[in-house]
Backbone bond lengths (Angstrom), bond angles and torsions (degrees), N, CA, C in turn:
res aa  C-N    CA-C-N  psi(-1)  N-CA   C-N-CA  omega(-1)  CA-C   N-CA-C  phi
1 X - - - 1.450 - - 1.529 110.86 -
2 X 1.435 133.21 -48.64 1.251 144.87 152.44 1.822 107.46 -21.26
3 X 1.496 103.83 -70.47 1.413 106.24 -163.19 2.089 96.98 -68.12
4 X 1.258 132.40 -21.78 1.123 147.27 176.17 1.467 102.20 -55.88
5 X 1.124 109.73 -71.33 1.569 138.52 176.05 1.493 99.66 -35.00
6 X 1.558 124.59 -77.65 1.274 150.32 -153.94 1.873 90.78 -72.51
7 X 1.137 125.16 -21.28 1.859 122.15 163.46 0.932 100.26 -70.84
8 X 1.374 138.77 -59.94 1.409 126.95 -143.19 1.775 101.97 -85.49
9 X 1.155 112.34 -0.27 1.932 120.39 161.95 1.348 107.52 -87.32
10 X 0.947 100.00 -44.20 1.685 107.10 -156.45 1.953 106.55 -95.94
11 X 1.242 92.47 -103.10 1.680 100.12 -160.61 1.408 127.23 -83.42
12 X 1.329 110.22 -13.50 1.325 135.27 179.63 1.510 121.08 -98.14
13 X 1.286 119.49 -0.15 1.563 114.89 -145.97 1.434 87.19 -85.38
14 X 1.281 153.30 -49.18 1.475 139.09 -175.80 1.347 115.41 -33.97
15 X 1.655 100.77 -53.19 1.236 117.82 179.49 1.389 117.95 -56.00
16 X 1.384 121.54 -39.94 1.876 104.71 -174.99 1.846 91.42 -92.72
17 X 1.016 127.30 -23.83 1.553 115.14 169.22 1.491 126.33 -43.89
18 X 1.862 105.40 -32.55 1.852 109.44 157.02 1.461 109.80 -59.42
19 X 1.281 133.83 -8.75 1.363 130.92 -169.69 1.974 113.73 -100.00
20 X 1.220 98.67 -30.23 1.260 115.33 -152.48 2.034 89.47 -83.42
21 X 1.646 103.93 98.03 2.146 98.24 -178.13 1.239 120.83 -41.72
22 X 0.895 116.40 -168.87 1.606 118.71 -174.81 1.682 104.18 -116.29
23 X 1.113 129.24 -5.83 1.505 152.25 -161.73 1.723 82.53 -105.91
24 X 1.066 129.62 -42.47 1.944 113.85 171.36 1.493 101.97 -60.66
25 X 1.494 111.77 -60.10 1.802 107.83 -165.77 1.281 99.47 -60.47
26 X 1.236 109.52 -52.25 1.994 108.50 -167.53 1.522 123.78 -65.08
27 X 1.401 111.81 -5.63 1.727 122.67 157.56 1.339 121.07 -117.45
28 X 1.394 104.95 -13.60 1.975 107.16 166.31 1.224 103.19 -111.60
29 X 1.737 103.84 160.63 1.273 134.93 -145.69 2.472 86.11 -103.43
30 X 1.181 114.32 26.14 1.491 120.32 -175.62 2.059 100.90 -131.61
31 X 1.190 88.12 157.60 1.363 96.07 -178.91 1.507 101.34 -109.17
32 X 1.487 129.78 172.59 1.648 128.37 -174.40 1.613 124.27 -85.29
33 X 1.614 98.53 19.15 1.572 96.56 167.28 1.814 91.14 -111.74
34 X 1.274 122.01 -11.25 1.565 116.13 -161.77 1.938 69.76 -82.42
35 X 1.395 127.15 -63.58 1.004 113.22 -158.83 1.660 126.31 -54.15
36 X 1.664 115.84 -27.18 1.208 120.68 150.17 1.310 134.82 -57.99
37 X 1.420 109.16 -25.05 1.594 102.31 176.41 1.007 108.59 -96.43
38 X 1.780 148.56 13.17 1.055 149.06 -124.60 1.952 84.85 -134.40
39 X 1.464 86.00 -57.87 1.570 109.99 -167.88 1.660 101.37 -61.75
40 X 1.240 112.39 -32.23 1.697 132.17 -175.49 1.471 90.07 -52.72
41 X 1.382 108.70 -73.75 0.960 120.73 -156.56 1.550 126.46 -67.65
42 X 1.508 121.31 -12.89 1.191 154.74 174.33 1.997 93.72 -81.61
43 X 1.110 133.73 -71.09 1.400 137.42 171.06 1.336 110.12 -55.94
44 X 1.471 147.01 -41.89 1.281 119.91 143.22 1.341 147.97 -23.75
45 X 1.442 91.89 -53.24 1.839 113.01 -176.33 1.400 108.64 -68.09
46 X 1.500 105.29 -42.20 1.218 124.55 -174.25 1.620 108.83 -43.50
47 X 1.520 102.11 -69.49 1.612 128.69 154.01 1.015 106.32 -17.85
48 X 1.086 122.30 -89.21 1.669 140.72 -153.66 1.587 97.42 -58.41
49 X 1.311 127.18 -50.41 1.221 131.09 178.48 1.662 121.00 -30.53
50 X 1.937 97.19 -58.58 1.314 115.95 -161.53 1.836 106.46 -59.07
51 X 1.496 113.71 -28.30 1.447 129.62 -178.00 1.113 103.31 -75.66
52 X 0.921 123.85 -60.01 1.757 137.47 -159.43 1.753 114.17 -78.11
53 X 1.383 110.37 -14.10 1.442 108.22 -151.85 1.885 94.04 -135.54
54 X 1.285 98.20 20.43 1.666 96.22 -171.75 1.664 115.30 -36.28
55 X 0.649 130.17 11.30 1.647 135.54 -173.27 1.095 109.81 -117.18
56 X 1.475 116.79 -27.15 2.099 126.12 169.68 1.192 105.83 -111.73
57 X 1.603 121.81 39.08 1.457 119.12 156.53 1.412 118.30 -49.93
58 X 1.554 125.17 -67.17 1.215 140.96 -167.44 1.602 96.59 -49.71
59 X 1.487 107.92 -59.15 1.838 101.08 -179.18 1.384 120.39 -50.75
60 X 1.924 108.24 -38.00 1.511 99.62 -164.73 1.301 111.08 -75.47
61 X 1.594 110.82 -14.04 1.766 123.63 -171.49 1.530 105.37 -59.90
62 X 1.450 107.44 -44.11 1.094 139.42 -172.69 1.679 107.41 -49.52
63 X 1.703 105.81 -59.65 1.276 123.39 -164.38 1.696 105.92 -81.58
64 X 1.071 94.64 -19.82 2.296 112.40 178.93 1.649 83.68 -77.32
65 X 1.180 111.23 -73.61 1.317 102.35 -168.73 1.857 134.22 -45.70
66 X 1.335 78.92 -31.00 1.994 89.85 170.67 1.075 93.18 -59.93
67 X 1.783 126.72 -67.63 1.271 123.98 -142.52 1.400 106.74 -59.38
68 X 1.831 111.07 -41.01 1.755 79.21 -167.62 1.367 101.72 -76.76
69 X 1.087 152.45 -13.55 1.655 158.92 171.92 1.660 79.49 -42.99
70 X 0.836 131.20 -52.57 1.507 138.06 -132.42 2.443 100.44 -94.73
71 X 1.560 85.75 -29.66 1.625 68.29 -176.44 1.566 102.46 -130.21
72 X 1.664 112.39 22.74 1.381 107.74 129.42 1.075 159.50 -16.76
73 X 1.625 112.27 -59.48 1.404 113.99 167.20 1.366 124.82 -50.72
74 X 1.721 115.08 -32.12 1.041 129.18 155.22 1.867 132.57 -38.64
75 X 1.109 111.64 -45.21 1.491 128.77 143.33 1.631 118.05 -47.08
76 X 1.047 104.55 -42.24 1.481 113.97 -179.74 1.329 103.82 -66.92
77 X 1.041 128.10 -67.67 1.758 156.38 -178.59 1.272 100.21 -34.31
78 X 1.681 106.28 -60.31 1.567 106.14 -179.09 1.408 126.78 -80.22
79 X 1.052 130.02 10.97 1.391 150.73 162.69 1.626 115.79 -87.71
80 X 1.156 101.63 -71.40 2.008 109.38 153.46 1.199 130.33 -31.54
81 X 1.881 93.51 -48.24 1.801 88.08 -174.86 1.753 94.12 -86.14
82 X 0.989 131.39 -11.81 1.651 132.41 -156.85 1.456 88.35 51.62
83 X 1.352 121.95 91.94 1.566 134.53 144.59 1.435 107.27 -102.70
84 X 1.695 117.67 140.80 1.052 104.15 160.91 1.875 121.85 -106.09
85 X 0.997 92.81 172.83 1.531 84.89 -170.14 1.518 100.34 175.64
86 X 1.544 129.22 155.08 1.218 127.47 -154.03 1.401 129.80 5.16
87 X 1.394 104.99 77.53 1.840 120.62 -156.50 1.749 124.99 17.94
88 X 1.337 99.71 44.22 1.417 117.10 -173.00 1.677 89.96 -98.95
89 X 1.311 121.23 63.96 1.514 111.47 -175.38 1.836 106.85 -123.26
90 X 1.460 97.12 42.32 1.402 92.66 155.56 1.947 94.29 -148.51
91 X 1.795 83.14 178.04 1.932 83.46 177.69 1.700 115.47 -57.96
92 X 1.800 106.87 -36.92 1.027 111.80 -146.87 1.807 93.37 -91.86
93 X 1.066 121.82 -10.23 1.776 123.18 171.68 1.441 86.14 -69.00
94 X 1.598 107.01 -70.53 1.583 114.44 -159.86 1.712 104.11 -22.46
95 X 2.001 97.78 -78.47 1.696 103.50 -164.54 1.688 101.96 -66.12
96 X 1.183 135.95 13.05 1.058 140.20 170.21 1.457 114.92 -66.03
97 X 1.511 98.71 -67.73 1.423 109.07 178.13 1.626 114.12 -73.88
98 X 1.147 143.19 8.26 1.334 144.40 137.26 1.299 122.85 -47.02
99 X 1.470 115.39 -25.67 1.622 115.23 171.32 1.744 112.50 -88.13
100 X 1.097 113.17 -17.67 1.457 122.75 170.57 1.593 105.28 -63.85
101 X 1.131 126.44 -44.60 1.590 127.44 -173.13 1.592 99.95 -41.76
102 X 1.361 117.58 -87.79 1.103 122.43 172.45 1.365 117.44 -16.11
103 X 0.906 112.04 -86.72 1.754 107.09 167.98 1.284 135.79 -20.17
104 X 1.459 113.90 -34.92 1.346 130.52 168.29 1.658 119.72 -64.83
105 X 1.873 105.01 -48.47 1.298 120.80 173.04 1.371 103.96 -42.63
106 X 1.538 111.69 -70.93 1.685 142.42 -161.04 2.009 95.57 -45.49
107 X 1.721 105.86 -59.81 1.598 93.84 160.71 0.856 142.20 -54.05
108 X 1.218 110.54 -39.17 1.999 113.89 176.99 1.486 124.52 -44.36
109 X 1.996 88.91 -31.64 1.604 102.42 -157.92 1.569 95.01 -100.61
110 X 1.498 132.71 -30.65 1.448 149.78 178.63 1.908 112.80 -63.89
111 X 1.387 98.31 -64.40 1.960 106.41 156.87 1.119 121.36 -39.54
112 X 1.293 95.90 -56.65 2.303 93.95 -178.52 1.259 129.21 -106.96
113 X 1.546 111.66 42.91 1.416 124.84 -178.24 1.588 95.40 -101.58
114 X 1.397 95.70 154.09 1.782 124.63 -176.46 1.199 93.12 -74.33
């Protein structure tokens, strides 16, 4: 989650900005790199948490798991709009990687169980 985090600052950030809808900028007061570094910074903590906080695994699994629930739609968005972005440059990569989300949730909550 750290090294996740540390893309969306660094080398990747164009790339999750194809992700980030236009329905976030066009009702929030942030543009889609504030929303990438925002999210960065949310997957860091996240990270950093799971090491540091071994005793609020189950919660932070919990709170990983919202998030990607949470920046999904974004997946959605980029499939809709056909953006490309992390070589997701066809329809069928795009709705491809929509079945990966889930999977991500299902870990968050599978990794940090008692």
């Amino acid at each position: 989650m750290v090294f996740a985090g540390l893309s969306h600052l660094f080398w990747a950030r164009k790339e999750f900005q194809a992700q980030v809808p236009d329905l976030v900028t066009d009702t929030l007061p942030i543009d889609k790199d504030g929303v990438v570094v925002a999210s960065g910074a949310v997957e860091m903590m996240l990270g950093a948490a799971l090491v540091v906080l071994p005793k609020e695994r189950r919660r932070i699994g919990v709170i990983l798991a919202a998030f990607f629930a949470a920046i999904f739609p974004g997946n959605i968005g980029q499939a809709l709009g056909k953006r490309d972005g992390f070589s997701l440059d066809s329809d069928k990569a795009r709705w491809g990687r929509l079945l990966l989300q889930p999977v991500l949730v299902a870990w968050a909550l599978w990794s940090t169980r008692d």
